[in-house]
C-alpha positions as a LaTeX table, in Angstrom:
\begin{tabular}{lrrr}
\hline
Residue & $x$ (\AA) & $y$ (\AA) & $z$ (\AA) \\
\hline
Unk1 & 126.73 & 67.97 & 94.45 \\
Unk2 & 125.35 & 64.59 & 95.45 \\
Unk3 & 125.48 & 62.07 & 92.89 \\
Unk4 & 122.46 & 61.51 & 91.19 \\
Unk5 & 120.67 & 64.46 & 92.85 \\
Unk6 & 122.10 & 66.73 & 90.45 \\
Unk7 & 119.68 & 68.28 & 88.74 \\
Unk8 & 117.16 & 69.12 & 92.18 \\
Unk9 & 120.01 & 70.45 & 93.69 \\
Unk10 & 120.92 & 72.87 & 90.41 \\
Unk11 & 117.17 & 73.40 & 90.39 \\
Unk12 & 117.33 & 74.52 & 94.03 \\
Unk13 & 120.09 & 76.89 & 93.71 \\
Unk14 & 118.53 & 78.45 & 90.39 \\
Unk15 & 115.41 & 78.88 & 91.71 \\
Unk16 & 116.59 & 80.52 & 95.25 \\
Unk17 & 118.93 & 82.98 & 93.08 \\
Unk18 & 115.75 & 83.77 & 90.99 \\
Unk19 & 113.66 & 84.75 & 94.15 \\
Unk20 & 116.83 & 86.46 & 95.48 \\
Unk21 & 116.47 & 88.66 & 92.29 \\
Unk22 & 112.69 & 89.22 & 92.85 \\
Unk23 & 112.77 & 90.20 & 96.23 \\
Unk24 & 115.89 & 92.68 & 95.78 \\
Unk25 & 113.86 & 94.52 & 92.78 \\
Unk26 & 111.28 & 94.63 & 94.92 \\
Unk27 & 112.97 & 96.29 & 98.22 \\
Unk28 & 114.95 & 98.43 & 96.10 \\
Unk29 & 112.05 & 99.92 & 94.20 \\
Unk30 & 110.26 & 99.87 & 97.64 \\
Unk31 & 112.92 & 102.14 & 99.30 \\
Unk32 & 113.72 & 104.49 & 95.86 \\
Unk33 & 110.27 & 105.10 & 96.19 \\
Unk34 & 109.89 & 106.07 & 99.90 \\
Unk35 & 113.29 & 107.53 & 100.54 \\
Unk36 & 114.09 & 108.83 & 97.00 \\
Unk37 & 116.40 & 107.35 & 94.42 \\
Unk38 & 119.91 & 109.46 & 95.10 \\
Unk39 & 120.09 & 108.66 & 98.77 \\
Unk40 & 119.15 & 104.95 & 97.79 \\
Unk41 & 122.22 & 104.97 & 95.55 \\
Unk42 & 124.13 & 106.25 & 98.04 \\
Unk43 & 123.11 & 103.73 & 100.89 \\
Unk44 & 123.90 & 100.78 & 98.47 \\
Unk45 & 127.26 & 102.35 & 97.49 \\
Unk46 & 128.14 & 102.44 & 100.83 \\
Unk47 & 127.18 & 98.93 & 101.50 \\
Unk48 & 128.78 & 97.73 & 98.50 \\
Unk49 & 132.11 & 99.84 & 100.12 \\
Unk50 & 131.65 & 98.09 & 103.86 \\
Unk51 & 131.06 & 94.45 & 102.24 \\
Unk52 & 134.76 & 95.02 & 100.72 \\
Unk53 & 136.52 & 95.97 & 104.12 \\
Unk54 & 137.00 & 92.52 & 105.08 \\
Unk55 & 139.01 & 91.70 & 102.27 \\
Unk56 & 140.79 & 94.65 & 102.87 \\
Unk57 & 141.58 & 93.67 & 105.98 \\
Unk58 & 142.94 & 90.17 & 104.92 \\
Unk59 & 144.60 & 91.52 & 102.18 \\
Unk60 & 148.35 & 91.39 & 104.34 \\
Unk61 & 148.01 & 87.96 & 105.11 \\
Unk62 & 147.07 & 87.07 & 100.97 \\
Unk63 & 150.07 & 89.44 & 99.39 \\
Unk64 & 152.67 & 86.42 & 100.39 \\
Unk65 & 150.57 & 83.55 & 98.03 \\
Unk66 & 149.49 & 86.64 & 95.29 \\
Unk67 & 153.46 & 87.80 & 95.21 \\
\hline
\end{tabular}
């Protein structure tokens, strides 16, 4: 954070998550209503299974600092 730009900059980040909220609900009720709500569930659960295989993959290199 810059000093004395503070609060704009916690402003910014608040307000860009809070959009980033809207336009997910909106998508996601945009696709479980075209494609159906299972196979929407299932997309997402894959994603959310892919956006964890690059920690998987570093996870060798991290076990000397975790151990």
């Amino acid at each position: 954070l810059d000093r004395n730009k503070e609060e704009k900059e916690w402003g910014l980040i608040d307000g860009l998550g809070l959009i980033s909220i809207a336009l997910a609900s909106y998508f996601g009720s945009y696709l479980a209503e075209t494609i159906g709500f299972v196979y929407l569930l299932r997309v997402s659960s894959l994603v959310f299974l892919l956006s964890t295989l690059p920690l998987l993959l570093t996870l060798p290199r991290l076990r000397k600092y975790i151990l």
